[in-house]
VEXFI-343651 format. One record per residue (C-alpha): residue in one letter; y, x, z; residue number from 1. Coordinates in Angstrom, 1 decimal, decimal comma. Layout:
<"A" <Y X Z> NUM>
...
This chain:
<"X" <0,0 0,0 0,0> 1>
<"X" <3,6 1,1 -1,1> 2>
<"X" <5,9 2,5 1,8> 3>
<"X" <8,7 1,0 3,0> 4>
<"X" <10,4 4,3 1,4> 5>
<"X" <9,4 4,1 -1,7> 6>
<"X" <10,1 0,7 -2,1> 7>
<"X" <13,5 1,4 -1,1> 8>
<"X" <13,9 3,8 -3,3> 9>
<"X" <13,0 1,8 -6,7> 10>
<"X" <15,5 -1,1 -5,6> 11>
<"X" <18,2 1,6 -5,6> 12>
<"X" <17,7 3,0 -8,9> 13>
<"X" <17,2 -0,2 -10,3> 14>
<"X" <20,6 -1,4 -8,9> 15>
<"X" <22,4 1,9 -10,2> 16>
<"X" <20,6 1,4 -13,1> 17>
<"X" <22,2 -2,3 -13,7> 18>
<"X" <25,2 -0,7 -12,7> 19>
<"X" <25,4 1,5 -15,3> 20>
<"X" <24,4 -1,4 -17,9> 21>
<"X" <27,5 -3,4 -16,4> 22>
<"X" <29,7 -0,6 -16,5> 23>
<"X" <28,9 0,6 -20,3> 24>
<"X" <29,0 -3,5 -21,1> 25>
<"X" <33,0 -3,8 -19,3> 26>
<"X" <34,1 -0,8 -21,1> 27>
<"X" <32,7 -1,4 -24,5> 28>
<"X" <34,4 -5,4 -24,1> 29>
<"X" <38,2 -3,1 -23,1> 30>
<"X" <38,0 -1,0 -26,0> 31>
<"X" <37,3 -3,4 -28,8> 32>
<"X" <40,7 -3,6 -30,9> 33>
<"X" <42,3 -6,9 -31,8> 34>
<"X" <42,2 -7,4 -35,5> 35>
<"X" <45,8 -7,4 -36,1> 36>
<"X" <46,6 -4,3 -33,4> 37>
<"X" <47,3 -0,9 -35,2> 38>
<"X" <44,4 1,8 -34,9> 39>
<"X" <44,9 4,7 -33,1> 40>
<"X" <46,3 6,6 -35,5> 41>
<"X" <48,8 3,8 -36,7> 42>
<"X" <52,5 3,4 -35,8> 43>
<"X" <53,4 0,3 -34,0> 44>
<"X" <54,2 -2,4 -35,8> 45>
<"X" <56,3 -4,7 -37,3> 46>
<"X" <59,2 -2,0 -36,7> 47>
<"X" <61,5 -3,7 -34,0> 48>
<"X" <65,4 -3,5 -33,4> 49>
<"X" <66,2 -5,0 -30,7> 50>
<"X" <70,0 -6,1 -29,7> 51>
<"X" <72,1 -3,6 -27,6> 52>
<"X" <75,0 -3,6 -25,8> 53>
<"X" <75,9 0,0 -26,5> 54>
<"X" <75,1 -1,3 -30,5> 55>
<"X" <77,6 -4,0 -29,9> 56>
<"X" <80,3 -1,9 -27,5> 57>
<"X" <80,1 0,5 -30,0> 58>
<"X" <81,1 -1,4 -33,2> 59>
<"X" <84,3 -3,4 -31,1> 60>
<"X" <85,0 1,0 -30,2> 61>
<"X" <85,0 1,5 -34,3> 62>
<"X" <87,1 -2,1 -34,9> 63>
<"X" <89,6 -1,0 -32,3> 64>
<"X" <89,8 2,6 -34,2> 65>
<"X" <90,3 1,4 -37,7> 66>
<"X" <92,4 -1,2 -36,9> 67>
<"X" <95,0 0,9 -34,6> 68>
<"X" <94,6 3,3 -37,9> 69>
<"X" <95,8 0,7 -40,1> 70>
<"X" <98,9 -0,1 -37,7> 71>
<"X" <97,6 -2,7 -36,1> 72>
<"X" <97,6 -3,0 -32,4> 73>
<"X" <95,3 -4,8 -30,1> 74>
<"X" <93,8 -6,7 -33,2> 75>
<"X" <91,4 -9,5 -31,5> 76>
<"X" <87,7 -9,1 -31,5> 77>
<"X" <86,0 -9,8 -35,4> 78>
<"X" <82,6 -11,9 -35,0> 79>
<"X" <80,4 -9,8 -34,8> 80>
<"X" <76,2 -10,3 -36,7> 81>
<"X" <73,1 -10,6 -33,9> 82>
<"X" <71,2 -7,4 -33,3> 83>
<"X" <73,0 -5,7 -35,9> 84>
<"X" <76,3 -5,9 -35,0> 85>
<"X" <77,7 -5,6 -38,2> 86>
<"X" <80,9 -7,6 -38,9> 87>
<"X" <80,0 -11,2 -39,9> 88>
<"X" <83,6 -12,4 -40,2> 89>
<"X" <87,0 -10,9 -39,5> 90>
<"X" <89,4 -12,4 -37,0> 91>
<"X" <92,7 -14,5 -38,5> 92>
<"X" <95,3 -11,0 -38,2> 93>
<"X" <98,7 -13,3 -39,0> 94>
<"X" <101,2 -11,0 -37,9> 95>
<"X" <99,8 -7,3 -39,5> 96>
<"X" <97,1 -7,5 -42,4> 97>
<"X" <95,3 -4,8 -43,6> 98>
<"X" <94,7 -3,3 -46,9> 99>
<"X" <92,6 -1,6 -49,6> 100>
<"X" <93,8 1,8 -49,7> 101>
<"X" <95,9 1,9 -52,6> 102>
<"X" <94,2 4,5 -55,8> 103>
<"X" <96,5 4,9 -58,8> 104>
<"X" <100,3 5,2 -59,5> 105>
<"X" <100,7 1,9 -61,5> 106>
<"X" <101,8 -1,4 -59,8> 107>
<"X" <98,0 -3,1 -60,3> 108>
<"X" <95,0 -1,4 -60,1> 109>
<"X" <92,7 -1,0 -62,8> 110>
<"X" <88,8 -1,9 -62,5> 111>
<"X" <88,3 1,6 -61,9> 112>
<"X" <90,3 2,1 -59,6> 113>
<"X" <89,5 -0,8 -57,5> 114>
<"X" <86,0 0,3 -57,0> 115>
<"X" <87,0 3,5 -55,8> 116>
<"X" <89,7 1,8 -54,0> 117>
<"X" <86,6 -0,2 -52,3> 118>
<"X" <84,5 2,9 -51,9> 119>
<"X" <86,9 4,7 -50,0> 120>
<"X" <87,3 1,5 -47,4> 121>
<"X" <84,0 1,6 -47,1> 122>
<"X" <83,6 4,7 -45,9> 123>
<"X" <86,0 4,4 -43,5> 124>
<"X" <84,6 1,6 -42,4> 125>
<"X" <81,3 2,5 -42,9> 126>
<"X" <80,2 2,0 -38,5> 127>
<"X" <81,0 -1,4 -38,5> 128>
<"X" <79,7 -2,5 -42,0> 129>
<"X" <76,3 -0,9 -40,9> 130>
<"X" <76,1 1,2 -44,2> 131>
<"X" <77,5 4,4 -45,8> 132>
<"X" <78,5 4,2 -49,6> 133>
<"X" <75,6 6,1 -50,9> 134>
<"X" <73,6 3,4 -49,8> 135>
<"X" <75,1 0,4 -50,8> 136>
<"X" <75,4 -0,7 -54,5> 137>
<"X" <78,4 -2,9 -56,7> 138>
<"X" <76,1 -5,8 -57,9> 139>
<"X" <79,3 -8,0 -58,7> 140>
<"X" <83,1 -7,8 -58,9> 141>
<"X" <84,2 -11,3 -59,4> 142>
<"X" <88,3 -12,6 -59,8> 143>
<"X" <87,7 -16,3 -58,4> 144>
<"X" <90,0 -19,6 -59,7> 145>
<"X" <92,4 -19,0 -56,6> 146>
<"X" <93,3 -15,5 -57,5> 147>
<"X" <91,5 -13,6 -55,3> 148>
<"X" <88,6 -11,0 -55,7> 149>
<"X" <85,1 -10,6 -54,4> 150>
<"X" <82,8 -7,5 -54,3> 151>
<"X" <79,3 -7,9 -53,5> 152>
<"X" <77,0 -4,8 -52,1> 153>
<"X" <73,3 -4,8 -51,6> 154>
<"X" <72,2 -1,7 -49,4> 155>
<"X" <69,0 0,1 -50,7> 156>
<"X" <67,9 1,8 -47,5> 157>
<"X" <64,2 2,6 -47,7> 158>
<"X" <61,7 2,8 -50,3> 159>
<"X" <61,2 -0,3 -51,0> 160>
<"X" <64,0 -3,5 -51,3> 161>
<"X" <65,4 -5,1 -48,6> 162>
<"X" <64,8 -9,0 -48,6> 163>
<"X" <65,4 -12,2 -46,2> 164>
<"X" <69,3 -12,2 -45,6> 165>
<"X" <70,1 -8,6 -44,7> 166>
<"X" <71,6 -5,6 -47,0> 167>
<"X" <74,3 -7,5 -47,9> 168>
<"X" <77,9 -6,5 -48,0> 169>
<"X" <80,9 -9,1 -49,3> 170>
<"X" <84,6 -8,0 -49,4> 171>
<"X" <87,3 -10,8 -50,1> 172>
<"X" <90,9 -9,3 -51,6> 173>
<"X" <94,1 -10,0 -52,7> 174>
<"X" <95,3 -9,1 -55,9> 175>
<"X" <98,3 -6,9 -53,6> 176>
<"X" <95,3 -5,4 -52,1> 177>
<"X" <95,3 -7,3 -48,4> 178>
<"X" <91,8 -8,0 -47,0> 179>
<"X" <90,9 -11,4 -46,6> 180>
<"X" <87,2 -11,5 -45,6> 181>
<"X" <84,3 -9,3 -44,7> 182>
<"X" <80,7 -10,4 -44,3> 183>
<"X" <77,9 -7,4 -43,7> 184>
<"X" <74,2 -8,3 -42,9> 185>
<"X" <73,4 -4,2 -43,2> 186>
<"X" <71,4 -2,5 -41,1> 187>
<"X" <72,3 0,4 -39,4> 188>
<"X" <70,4 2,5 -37,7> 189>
<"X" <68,3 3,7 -40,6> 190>
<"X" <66,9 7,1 -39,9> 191>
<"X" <65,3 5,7 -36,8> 192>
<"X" <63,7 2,7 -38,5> 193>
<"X" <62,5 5,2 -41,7> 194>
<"X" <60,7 7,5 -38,8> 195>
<"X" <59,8 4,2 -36,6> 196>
<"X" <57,8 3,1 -40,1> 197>
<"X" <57,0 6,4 -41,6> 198>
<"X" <53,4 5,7 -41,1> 199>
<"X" <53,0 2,0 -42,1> 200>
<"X" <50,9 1,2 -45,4> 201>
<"X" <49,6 -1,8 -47,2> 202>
<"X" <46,2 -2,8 -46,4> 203>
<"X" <45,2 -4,3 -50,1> 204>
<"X" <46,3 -2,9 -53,2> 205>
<"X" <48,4 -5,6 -55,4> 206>
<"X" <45,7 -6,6 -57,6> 207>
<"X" <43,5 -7,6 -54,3> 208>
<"X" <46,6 -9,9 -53,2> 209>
<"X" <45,9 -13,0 -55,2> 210>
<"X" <42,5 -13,4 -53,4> 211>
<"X" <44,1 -13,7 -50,0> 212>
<"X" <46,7 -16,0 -51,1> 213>
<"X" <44,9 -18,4 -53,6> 214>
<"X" <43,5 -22,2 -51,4> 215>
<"X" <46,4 -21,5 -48,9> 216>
<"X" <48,7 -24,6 -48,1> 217>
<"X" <52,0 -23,6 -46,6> 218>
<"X" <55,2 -25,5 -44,9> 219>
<"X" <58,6 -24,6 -45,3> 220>
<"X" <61,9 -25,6 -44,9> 221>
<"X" <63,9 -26,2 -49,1> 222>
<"X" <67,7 -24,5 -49,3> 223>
<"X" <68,8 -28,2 -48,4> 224>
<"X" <66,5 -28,1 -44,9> 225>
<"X" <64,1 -30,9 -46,4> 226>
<"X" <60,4 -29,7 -45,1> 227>
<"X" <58,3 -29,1 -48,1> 228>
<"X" <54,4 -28,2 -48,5> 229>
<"X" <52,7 -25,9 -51,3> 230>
<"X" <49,1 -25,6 -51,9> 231>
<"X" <48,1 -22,5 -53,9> 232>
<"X" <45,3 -23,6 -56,3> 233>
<"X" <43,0 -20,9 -57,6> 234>
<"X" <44,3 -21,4 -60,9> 235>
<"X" <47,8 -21,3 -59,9> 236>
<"X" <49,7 -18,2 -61,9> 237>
<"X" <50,5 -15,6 -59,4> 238>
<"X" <52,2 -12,4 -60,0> 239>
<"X" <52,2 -9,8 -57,4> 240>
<"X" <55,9 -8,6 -58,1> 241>
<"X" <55,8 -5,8 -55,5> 242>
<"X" <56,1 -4,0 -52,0> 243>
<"X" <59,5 -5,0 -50,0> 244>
<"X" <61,1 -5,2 -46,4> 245>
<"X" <61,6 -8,2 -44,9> 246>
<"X" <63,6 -8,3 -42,0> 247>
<"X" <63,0 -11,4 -40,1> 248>
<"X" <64,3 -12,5 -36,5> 249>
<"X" <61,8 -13,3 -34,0> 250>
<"X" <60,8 -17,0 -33,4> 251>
<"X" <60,8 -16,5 -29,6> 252>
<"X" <63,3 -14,0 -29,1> 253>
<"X" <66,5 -13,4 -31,6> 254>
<"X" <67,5 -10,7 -30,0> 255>
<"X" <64,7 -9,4 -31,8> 256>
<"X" <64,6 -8,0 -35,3> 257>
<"X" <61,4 -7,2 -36,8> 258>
<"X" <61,1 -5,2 -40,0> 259>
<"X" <57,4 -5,8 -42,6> 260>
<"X" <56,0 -4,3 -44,9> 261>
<"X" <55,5 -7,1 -47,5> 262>
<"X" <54,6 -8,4 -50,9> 263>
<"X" <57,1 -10,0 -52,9> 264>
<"X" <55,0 -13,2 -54,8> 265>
<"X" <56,2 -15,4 -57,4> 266>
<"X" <53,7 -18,9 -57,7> 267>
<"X" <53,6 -20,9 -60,6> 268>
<"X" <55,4 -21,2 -63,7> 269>
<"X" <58,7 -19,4 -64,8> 270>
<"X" <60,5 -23,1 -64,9> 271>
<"X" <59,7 -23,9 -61,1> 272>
<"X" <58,8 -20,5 -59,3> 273>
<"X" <58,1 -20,2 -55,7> 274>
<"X" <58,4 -16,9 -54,1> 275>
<"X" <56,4 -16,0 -50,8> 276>
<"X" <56,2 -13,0 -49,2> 277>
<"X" <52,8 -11,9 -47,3> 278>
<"X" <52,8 -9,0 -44,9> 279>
<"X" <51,0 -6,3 -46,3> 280>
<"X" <49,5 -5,0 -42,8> 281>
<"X" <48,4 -8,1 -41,4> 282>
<"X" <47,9 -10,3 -44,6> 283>
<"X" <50,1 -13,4 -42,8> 284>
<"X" <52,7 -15,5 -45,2> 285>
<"X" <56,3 -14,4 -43,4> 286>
<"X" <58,5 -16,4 -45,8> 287>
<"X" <58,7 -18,8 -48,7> 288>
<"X" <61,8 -19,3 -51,1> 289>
């Protein structure tokens, strides 16, 4: 008959034993990866900006500058963008205006020299617009009905396009050269989100997209805020146009900005095109126009 030892002995090694199994079991559970979450050799992502005070302290520092340089004194507050804090409109400045710089010795600028006239705002500017002239492009110069002009910039930043509503730069003027408007949606802060996102990479190639798009119904809001719904058949036309950034506020937090790698789509025909845009890292539909 066994001793009482002995006995006691095999029930201890069977409990370390089951231990052991448990242990293995918990870690193994801890270590598995969700299926969204970056591997270990992955940046973060999306990319984030979040909102800042010093962000926001410091663009009112540059408004009080360039206004002061331009003669005017204590010039209110201009409204200033979320996260960004680019300029999104300009105060009402009754008393003391400012100006385009003035290029040229004739009474009225030529073409030319407005857009070197613009350029050279810009750049002093350049804090509060959230962009430096190299990065932004002249996509129109328009002379509205009323007289005045309009200069619209897109910002080219990164690699790939910008997309959503950011990397746009407006600038209302007078034909005497005073500044009636200013509306930026650039993003500054570019060298840390090109080395935030240095790493990030699509996980399909552009002619795997279709696949992953095709018997998907989505819900959005029309530009006139009516809710509409749109079923990809498989034998919709899709064309995979390509890679983009899409900046896009958080749902539950906009003092969040998050920056995604994603395709630019166009669905159906060339009369009545939709365009979606589907992360490229995580494969989920961020936007539809």
């Amino acid at each position: 008959m066994e001793s009482l030892a002995k006995q006691t002995w095999r029930v201890e090694r069977l409990r370390l034993a089951l231990l052991v199994a448990l242990a293995l079991c918990l870690s193994a559970c801890a270590a598995k990866p969700s299926p969204n979450a970056p591997a270990a050799n992955e940046p973060p992502y999306p990319i984030l900006m979040t909102d800042s005070s010093d962000r926001r302290d410091a663009a009112l520092a540059d408004w009080a500058r360039f206004t002061t340089a331009q003669g005017i004194r204590n010039a209110p507050a201009p409204e200033l963008q979320p996260v960004t804090a680019t300029i999104r409109s300009l105060p009402t400045l009754t008393s003391t205006p400012f100006y385009l710089p003035k290029v040229g010795t004739g009474a009225t600028m030529s073409e030319e020299e407005t857009r070197e006239s613009l350029r050279r705002f810009i750049t002093g500017m350049s804090a509060l617009l959230g962009a430096e002239p190299p990065q932004l492009s002249l996509v129109q110069r328009t002379d509205l009905a009323d007289g005045t002009k309009k200069a619209r910039y897109e910002q080219r930043p990164f690699s790939y396009p910008l997309r959503g509503d950011y990397g746009v730069l407006e600038i209302s003027f007078a034909p005497d050269r005073r500044v009636i408007q200013i509306t930026s949606t650039c993003i500054p802060d570019i060298e840390q989100l090109r080395r935030a996102g240095a790493g990030t990479r699509p996980k399909q190639t552009a002619d795997e997209v279709p696949k992953l798009i095709a018997g998907r119904t989505l819900t959005y809001m029309d530009a006139t805020g009516n809710k509409q719904t749109l079923t990809i058949a498989a034998g919709d036309q899709i064309t995979v146009r390509q890679l983009v950034v899409y900046p896009l506020p958080r749902v539950s937090d906009p003092a969040v900005l998050e920056f995604h790698l994603a395709w630019e789509i166009i669905v159906g025909s060339s009369s009545n095109p939709a365009t979606i845009y589907l992360d490229a890292v995580t494969n989920e539909i961020i936007a539809v126009k």
